[in-house]
DSSP file (Angstrom, degrees, kcal/mol; ACC not computed):
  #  RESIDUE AA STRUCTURE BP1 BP2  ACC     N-H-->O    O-->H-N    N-H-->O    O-->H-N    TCO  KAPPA ALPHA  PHI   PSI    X-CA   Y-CA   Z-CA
    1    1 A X     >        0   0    0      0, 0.0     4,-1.9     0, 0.0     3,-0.3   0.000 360.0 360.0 360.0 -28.7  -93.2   12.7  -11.3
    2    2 A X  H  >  +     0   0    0      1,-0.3     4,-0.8     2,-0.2     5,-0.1   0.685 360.0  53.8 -90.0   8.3  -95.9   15.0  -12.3
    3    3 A X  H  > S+     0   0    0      2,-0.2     4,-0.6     3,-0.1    -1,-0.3   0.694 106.5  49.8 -88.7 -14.3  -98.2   13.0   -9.8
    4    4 A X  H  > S+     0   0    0     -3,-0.3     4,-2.6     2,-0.2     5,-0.3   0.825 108.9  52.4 -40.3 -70.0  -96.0   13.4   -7.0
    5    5 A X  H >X S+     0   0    0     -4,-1.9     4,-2.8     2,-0.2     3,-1.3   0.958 105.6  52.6 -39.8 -71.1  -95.8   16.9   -7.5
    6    6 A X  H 3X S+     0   0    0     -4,-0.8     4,-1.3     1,-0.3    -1,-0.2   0.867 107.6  58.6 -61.6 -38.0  -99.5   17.3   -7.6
    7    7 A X  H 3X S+     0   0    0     -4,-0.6     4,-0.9     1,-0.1    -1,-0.3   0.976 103.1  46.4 -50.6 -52.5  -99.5   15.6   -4.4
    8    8 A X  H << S+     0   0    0     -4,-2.6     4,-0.4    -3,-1.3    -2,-0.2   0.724 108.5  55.6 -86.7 -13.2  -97.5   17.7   -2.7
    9    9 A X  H  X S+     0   0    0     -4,-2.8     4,-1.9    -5,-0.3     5,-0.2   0.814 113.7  46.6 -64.2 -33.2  -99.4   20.9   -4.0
   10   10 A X  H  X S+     0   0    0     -4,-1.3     4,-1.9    -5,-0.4    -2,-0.2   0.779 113.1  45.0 -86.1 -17.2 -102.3   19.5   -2.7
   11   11 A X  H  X S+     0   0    0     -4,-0.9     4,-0.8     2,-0.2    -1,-0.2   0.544 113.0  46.6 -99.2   2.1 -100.9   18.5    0.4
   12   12 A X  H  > S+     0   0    0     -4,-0.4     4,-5.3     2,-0.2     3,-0.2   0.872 116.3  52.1 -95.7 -39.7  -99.1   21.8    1.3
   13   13 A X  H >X S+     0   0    0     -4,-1.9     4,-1.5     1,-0.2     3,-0.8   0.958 105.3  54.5 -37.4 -73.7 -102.7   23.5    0.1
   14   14 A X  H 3X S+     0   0    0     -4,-1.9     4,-2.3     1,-0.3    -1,-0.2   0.770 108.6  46.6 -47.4 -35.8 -104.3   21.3    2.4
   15   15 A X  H 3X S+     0   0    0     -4,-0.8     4,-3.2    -3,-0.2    -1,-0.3   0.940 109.4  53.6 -63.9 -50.1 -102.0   22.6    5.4
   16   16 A X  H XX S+     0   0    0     -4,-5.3     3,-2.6    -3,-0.8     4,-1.7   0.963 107.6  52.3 -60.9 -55.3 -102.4   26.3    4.6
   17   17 A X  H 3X S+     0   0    0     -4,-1.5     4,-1.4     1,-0.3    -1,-0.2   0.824 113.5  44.0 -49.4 -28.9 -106.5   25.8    4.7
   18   18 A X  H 3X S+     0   0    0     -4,-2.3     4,-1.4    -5,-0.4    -1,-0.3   0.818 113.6  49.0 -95.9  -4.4 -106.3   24.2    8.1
   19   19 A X  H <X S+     0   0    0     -4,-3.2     4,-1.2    -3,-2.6    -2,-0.2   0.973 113.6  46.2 -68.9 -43.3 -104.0   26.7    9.2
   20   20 A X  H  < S+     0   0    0     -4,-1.7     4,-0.3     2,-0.2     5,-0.3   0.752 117.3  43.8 -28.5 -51.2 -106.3   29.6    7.8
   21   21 A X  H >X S+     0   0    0     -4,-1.4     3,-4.0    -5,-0.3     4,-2.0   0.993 117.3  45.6 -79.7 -64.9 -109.5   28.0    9.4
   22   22 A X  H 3< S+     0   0    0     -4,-1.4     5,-0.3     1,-0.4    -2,-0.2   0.712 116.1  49.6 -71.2 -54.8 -107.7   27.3   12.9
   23   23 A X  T 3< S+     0   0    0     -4,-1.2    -1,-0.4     1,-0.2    -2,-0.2   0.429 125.3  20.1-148.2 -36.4 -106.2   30.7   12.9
   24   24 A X  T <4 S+     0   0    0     -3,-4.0     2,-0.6    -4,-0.3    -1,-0.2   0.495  97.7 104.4-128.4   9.5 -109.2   33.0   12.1
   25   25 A X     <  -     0   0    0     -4,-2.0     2,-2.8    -5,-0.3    13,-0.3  -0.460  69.5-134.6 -65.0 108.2 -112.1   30.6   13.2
   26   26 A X  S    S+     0   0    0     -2,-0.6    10,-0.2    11,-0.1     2,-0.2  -0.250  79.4  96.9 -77.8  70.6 -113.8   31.5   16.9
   27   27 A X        +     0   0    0     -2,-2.8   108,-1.7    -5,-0.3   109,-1.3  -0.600  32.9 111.2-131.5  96.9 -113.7   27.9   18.1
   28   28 A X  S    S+     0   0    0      8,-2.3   105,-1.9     1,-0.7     2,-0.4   0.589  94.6  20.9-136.5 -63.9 -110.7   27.2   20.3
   29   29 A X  E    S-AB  36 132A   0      7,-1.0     7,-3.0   103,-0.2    -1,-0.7  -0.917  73.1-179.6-111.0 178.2 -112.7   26.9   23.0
   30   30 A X  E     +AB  35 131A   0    101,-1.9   101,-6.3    -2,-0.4     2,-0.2  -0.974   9.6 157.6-151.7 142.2 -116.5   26.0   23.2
   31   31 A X  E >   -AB  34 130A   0      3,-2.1     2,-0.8    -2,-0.3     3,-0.5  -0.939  60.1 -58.7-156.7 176.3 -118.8   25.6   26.1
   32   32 A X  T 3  S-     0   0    0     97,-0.7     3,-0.1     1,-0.3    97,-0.0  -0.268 127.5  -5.7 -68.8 117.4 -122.3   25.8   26.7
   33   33 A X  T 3  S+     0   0    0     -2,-0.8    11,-1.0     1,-0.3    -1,-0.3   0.068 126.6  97.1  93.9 -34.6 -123.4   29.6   25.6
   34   34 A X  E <   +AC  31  43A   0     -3,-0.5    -3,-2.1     9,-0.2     2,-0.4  -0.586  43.8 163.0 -92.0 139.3 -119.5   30.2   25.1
   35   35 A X  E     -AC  30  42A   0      7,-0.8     7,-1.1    -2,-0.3     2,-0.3  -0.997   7.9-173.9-158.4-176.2 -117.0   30.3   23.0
   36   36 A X  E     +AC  29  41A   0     -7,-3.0    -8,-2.3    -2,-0.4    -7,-1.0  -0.986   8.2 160.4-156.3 135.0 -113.4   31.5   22.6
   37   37 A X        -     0   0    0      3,-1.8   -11,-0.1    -2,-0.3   -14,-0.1  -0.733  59.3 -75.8-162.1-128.6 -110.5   31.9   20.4
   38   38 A X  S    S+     0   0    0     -2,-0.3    26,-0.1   -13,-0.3     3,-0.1   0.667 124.4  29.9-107.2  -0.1 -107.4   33.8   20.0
   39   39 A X  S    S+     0   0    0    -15,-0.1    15,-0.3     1,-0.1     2,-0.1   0.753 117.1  43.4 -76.0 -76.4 -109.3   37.2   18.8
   40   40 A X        -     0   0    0     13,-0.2    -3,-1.8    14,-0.1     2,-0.3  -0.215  50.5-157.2-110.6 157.0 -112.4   37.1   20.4
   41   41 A X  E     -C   36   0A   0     11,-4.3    -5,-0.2    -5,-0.2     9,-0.1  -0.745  33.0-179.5-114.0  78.2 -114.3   36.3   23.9
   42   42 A X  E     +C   35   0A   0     -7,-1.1    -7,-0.8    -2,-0.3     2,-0.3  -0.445  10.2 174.8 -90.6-172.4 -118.3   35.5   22.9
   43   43 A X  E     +C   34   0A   0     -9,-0.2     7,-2.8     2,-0.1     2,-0.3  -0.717  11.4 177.8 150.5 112.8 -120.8   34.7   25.3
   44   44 A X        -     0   0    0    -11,-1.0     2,-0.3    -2,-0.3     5,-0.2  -0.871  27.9-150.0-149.1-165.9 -124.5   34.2   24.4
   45   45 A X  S >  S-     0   0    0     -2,-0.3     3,-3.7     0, 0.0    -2,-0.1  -0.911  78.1 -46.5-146.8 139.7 -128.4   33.3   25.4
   46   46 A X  T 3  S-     0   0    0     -2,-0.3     3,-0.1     1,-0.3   -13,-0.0   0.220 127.6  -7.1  52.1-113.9 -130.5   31.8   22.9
   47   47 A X  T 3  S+     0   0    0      1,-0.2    -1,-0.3    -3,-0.1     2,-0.2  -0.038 116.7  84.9-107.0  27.9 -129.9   33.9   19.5
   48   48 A X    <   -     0   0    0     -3,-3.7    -1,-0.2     2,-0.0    -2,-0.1  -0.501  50.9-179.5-143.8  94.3 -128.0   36.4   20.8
   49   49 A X        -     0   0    0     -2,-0.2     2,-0.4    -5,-0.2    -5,-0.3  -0.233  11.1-160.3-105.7 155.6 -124.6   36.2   21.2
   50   50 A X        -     0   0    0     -7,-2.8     2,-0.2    -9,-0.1    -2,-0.0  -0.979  21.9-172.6-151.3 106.7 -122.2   39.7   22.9
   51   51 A X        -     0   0    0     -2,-0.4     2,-0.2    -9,-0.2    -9,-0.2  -0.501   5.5-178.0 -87.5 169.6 -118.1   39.1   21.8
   52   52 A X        -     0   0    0     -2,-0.2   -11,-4.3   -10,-0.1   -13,-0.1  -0.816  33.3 -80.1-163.5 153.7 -115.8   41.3   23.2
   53   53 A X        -     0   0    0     -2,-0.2   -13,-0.2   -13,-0.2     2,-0.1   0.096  45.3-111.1 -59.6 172.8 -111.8   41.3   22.4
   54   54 A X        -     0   0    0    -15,-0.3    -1,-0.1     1,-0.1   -14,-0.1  -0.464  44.9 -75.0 -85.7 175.0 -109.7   39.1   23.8
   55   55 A X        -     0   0    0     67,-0.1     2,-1.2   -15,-0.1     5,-0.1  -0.389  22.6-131.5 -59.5 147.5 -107.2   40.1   26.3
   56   56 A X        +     0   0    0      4,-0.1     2,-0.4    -2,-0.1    -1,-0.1  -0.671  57.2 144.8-126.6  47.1 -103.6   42.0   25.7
   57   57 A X    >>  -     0   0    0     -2,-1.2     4,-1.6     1,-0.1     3,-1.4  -0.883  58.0-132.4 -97.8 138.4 -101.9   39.2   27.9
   58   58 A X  H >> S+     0   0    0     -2,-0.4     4,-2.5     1,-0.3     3,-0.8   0.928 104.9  65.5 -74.3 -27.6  -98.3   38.8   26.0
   59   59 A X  H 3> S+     0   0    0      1,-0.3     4,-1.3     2,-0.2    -1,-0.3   0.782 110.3  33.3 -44.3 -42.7  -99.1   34.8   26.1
   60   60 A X  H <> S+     0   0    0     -3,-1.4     4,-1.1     2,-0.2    -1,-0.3   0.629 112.9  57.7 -81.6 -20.9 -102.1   35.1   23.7
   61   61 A X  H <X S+     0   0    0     -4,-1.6     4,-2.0    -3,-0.8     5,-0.3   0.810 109.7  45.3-102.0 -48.1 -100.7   37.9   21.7
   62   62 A X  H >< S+     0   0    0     -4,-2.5     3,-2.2     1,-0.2     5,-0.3   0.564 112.5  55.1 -67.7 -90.8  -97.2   35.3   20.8
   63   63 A X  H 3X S+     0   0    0     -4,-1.3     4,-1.9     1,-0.2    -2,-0.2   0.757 108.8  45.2 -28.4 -31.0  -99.9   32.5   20.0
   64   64 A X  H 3< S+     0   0    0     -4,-1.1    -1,-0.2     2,-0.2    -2,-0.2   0.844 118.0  46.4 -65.4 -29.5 -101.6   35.0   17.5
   65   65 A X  T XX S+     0   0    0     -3,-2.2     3,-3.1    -4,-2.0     4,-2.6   0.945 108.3  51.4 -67.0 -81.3  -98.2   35.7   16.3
   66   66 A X  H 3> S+     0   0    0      1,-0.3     4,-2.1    -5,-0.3     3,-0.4   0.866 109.1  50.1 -49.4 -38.5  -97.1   32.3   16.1
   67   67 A X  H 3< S+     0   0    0     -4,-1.9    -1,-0.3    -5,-0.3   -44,-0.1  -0.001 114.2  49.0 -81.5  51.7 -100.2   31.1   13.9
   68   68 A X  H <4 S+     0   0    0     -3,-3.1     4,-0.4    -2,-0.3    -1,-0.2  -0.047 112.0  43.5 -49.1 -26.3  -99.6   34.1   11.6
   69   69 A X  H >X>S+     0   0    0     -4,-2.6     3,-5.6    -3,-0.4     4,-2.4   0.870 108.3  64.1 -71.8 -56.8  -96.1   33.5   11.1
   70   70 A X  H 3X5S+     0   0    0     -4,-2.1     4,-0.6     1,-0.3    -3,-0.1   0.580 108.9  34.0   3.2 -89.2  -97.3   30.2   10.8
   71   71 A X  H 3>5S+     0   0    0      1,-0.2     4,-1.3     2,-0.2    -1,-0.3   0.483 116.6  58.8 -53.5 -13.6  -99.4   31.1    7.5
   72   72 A X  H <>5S+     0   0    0     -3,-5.6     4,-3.1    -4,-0.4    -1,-0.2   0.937 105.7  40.7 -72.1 -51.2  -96.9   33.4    6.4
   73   73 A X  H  X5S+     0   0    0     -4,-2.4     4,-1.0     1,-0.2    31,-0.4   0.631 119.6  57.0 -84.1   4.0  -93.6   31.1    6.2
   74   74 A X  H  X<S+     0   0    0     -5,-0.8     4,-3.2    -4,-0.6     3,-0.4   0.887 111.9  37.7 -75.5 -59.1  -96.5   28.4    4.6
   75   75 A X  H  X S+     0   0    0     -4,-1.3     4,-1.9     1,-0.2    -2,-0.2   0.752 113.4  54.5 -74.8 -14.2  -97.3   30.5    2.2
   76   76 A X  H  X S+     0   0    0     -4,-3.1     4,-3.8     2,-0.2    -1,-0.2   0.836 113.4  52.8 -62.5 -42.9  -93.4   31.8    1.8
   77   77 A X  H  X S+     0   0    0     -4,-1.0     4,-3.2    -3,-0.4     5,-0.3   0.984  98.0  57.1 -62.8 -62.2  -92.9   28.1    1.3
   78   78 A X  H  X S+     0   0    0     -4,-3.2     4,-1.9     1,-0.3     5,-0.5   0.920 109.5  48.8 -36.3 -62.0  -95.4   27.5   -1.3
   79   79 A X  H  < S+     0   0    0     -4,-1.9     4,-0.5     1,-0.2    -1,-0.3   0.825 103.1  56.4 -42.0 -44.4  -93.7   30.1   -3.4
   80   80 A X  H  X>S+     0   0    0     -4,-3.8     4,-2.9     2,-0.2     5,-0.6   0.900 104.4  52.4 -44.4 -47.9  -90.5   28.9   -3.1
   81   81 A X  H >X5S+     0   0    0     -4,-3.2     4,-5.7     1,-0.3     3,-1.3   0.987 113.6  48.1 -55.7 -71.1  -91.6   25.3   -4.4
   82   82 A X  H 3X5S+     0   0    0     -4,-1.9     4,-0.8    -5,-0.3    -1,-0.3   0.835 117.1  42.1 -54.6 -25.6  -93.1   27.1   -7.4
   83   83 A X  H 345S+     0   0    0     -5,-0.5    -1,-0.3    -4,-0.5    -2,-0.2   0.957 116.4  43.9 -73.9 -50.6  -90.0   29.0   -7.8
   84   84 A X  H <X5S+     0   0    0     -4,-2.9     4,-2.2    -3,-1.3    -2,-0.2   0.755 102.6  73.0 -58.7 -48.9  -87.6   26.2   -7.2
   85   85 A X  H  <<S+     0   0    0     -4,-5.7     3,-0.3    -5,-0.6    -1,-0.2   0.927 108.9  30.0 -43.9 -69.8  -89.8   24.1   -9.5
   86   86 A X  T  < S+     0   0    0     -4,-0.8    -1,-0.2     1,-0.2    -2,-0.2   0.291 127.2  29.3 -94.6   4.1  -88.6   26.0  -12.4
   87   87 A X  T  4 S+     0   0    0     -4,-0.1     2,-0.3     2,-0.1    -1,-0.2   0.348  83.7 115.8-138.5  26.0  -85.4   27.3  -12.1
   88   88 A X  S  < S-     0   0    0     -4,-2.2     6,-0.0    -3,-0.3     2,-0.0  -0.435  73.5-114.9 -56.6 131.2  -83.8   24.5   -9.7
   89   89 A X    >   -     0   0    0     -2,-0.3     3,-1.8     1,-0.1     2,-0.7  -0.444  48.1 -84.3 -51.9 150.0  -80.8   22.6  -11.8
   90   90 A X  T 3  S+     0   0    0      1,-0.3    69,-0.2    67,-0.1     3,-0.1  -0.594 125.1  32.5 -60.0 106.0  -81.9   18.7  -12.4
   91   91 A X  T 3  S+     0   0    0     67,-1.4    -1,-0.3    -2,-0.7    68,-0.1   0.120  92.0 137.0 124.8 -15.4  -80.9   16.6   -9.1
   92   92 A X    <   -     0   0    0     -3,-1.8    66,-3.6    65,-0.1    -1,-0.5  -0.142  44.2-148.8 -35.9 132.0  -81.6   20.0   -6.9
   93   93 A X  B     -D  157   0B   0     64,-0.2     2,-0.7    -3,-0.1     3,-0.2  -0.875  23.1-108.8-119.5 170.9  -83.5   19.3   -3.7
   94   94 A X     >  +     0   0    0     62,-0.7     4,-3.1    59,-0.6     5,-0.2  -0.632  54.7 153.0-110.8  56.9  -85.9   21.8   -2.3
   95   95 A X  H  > S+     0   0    0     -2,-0.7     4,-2.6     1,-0.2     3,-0.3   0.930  72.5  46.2 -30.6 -79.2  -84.0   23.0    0.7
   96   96 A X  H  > S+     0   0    0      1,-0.3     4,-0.7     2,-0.2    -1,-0.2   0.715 111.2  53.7 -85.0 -27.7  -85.3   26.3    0.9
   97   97 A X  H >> S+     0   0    0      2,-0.2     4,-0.9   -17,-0.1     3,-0.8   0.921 111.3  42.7 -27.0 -68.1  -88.8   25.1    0.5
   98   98 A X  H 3X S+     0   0    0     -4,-3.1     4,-2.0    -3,-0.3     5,-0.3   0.809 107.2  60.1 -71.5 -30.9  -88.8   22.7    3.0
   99   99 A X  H 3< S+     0   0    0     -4,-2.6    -1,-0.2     1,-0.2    -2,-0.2   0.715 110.5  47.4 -54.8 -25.0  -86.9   24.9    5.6
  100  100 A X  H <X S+     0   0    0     -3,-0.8     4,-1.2    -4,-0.7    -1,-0.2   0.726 109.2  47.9 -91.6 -26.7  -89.7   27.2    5.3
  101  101 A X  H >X S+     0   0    0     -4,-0.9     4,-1.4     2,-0.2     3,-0.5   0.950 111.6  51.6 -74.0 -59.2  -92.6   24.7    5.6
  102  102 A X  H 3X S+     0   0    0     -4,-2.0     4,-2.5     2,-0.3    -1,-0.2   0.803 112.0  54.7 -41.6 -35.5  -90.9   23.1    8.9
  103  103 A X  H 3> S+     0   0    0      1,-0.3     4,-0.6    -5,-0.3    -1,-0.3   0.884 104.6  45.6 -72.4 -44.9  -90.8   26.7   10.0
  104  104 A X  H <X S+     0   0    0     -4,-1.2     4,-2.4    -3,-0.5    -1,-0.3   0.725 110.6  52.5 -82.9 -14.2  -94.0   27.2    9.6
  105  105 A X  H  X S+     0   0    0     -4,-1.4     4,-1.0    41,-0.2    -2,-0.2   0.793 110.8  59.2 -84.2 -27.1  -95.1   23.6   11.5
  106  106 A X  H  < S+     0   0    0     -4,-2.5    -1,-0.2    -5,-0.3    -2,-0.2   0.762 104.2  44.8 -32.7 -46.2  -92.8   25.0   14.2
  107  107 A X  H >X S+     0   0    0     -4,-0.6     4,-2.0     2,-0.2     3,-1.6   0.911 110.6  44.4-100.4 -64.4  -94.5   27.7   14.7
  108  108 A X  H >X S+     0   0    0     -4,-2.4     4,-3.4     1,-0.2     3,-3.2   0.936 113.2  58.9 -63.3 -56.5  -98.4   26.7   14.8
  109  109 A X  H 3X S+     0   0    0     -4,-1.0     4,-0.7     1,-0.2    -1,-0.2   0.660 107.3  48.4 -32.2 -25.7  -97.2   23.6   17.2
  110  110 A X  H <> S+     0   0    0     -3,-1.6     4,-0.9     2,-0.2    -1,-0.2   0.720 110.3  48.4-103.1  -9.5  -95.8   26.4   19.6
  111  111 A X  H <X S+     0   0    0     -3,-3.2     4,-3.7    -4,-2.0    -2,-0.2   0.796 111.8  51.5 -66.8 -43.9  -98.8   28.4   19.5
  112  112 A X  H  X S+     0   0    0     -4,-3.4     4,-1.0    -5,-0.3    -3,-0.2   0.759 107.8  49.9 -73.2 -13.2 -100.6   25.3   20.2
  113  113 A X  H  X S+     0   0    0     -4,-0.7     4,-0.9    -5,-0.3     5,-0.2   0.962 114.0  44.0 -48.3 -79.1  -98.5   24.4   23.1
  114  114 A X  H  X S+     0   0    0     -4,-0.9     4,-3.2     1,-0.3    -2,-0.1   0.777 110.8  54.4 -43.5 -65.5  -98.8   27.8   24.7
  115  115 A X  H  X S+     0   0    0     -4,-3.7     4,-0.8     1,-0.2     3,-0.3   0.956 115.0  48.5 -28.2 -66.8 -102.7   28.0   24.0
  116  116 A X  H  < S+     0   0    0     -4,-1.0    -2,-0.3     1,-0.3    -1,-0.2   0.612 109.8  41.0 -58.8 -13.8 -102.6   24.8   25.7
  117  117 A X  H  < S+     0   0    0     -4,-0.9    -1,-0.3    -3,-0.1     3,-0.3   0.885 127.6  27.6-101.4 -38.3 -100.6   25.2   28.8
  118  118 A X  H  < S+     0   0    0     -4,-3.2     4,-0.3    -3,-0.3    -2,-0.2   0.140  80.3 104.9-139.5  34.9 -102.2   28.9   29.8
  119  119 A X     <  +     0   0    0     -4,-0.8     4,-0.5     1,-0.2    -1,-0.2   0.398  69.5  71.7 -91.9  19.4 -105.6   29.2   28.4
  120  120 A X  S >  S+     0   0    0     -3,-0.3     3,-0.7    -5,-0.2    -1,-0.2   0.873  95.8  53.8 -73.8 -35.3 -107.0   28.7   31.8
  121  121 A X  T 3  S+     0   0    0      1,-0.2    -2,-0.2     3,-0.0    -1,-0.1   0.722 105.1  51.9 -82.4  -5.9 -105.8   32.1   32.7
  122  122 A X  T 3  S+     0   0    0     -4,-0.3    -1,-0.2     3,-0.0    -2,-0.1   0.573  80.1 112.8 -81.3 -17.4 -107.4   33.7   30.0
  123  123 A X    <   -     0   0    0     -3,-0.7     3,-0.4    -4,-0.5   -82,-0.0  -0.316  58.0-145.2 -64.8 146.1 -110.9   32.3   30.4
  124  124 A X  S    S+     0   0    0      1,-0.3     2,-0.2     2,-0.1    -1,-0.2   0.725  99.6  23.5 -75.8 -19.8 -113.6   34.9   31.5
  125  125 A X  S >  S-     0   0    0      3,-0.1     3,-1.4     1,-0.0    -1,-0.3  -0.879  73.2-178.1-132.7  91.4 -115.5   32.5   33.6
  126  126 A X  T 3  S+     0   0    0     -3,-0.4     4,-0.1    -2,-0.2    -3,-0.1   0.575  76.1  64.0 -81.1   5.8 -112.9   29.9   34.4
  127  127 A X  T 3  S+     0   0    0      2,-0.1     2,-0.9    -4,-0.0    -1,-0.2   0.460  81.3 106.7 -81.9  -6.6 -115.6   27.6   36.5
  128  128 A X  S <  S-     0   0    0     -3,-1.4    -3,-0.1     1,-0.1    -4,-0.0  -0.614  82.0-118.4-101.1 132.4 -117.5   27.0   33.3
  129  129 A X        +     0   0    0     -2,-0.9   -97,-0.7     1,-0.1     2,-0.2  -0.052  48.6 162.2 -68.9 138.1 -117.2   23.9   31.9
  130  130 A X  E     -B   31   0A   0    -99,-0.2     2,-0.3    -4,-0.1   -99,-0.2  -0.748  20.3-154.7-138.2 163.2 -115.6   24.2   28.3
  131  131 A X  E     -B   30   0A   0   -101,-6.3  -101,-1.9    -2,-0.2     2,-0.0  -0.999  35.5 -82.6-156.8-167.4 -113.8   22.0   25.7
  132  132 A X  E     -B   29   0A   0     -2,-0.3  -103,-0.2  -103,-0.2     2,-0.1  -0.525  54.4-135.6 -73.3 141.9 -111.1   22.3   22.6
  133  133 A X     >  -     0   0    0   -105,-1.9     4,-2.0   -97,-0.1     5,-0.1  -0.316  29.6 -94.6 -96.2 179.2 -113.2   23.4   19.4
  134  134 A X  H  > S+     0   0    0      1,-0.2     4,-0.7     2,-0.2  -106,-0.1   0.618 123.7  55.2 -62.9 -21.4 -113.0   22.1   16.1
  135  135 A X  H  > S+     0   0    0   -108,-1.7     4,-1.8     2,-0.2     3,-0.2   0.851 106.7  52.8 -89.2 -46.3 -110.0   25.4   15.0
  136  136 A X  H  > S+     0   0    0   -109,-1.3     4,-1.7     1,-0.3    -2,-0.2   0.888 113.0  43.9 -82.4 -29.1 -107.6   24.4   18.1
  137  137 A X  H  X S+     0   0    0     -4,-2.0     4,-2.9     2,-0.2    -1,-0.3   0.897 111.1  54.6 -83.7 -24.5 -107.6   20.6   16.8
  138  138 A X  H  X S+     0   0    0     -4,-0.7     4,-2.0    -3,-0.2     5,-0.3   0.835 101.4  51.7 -44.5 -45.3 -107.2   21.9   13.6
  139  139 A X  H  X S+     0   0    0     -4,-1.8     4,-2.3     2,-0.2    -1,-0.2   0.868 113.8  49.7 -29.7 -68.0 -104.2   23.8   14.8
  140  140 A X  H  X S+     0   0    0     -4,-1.7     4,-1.2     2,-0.2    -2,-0.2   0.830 114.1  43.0 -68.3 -50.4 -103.0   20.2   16.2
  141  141 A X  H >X S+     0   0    0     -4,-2.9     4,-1.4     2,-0.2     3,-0.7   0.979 105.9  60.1 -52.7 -69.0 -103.7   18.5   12.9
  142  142 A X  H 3X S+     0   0    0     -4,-2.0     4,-2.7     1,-0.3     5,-0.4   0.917  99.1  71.4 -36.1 -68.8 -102.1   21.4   10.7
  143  143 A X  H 3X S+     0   0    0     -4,-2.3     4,-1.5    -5,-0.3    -1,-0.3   0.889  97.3  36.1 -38.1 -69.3  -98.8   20.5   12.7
  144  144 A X  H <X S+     0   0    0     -4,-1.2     4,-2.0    -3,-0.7    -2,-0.2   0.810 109.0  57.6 -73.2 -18.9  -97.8   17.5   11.5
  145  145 A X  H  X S+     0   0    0     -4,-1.4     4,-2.3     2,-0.2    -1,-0.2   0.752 105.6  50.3 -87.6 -12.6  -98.5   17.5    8.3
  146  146 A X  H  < S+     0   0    0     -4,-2.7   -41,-0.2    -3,-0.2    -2,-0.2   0.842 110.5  52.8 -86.0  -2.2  -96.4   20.6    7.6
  147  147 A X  H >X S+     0   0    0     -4,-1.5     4,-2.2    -5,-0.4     3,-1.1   0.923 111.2  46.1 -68.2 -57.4  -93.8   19.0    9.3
  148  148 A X  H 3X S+     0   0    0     -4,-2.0     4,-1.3     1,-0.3    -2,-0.2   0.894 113.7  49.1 -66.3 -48.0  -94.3   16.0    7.0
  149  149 A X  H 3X S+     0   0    0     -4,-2.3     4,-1.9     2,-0.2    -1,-0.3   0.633 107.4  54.0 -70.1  -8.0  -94.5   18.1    4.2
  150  150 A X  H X> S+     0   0    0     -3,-1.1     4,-2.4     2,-0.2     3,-0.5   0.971 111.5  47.3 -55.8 -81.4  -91.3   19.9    5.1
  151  151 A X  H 3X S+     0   0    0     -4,-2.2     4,-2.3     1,-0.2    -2,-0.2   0.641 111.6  44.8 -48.6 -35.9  -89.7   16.9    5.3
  152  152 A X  H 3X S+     0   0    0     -4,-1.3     4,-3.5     2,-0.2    -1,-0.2   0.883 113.3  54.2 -95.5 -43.1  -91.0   15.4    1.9
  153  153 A X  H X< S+     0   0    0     -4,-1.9     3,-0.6    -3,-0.5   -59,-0.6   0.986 112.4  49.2 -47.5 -76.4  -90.1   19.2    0.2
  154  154 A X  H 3< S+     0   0    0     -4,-2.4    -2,-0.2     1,-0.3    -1,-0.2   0.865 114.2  40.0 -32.8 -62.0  -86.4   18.4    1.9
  155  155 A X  H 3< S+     0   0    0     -4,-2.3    -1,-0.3    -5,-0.1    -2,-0.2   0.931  95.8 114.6 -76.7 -35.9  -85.9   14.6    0.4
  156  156 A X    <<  -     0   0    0     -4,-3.5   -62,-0.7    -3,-0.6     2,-0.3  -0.029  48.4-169.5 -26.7 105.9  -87.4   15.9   -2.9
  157  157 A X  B     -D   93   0B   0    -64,-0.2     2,-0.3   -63,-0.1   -64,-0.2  -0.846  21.6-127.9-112.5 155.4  -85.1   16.0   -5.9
  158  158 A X        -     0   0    0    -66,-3.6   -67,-1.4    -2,-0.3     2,-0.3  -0.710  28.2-172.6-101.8 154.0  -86.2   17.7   -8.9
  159  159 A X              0   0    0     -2,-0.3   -69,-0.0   -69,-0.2    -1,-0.0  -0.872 360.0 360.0-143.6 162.4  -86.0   15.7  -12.0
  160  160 A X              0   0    0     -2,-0.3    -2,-0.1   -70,-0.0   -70,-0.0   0.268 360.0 360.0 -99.7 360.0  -86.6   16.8  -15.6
């Protein structure tokens, strides 16, 4: 049991860290001299790179949201477990744990959706040839496994 456990600390950890990275990391997109992510607009020559904020368009401002609730109801979750861990009765499943975790895989997966569908209108030079950085697949990744871990929190029964 206590390796189980330690699994699923490690795997709910592992979800917050790629939510963290996806979430404050400027690679969502990347092109040559460019890059982009849900703060910032950068733009550079050689060594010298000129950011500017991103845009007030309410589409980017809910994807900023949703990966912050995101990390919130992860890290809401996480507590719970640790809460739940110790003062659940024996044969107790971890409802409110997993409800929170789901919540939170909910959530980056409809930021990433959104990103996906209307960051064309955001781009500052939409002719320049771009692609998805290494944070926005993270984003992608970070979804299903908090779903999975959601799930695993849910079927979890606490045993003595």
């Amino acid at each position: 049991m206590l390796v189980l456990l330690l699994g699923i600390v490690i795997l709910h950890v592992a979800v917050l860290v790629l939510l963290f990275v996806s979430t404050i990391v400027s690679e969502w997109l990347v092109g040559q001299n460019y890059s982009a992510d849900l703060w910032q607009n950068c733009t550079g020559a050689e060594n010298t790179w000129h950011c500017l904020h991103s845009s007030t368009n309410g589409w980017l401002q809910s994807v900023q949201a949703m990966m912050v609730l995101s990390i919130i109801y992860s890290v809401i979750s996480l507590f719970f477990f640790f809460c739940q861990l110790f003062t659940l009765t024996k044969g107790g499943r971890f409802y409110i744990t997993g409800f929170f975790q789901i919540l939170a895989g909910v959530c980056v997966m409809t930021g990433a959706a959104i990103f996906t569908a209307r960051h064309t209108e955001w781009q500052q030079q939409p002719l320049m040839p771009y692609s998805y950085g290494f944070a926005y697949i993270l984003a992608w990744v970070a979804f299903p496994l908090a779903l999975l871990s959601g799930i695993i929190y849910v079927i979890l029964r606490k045993r003595e």
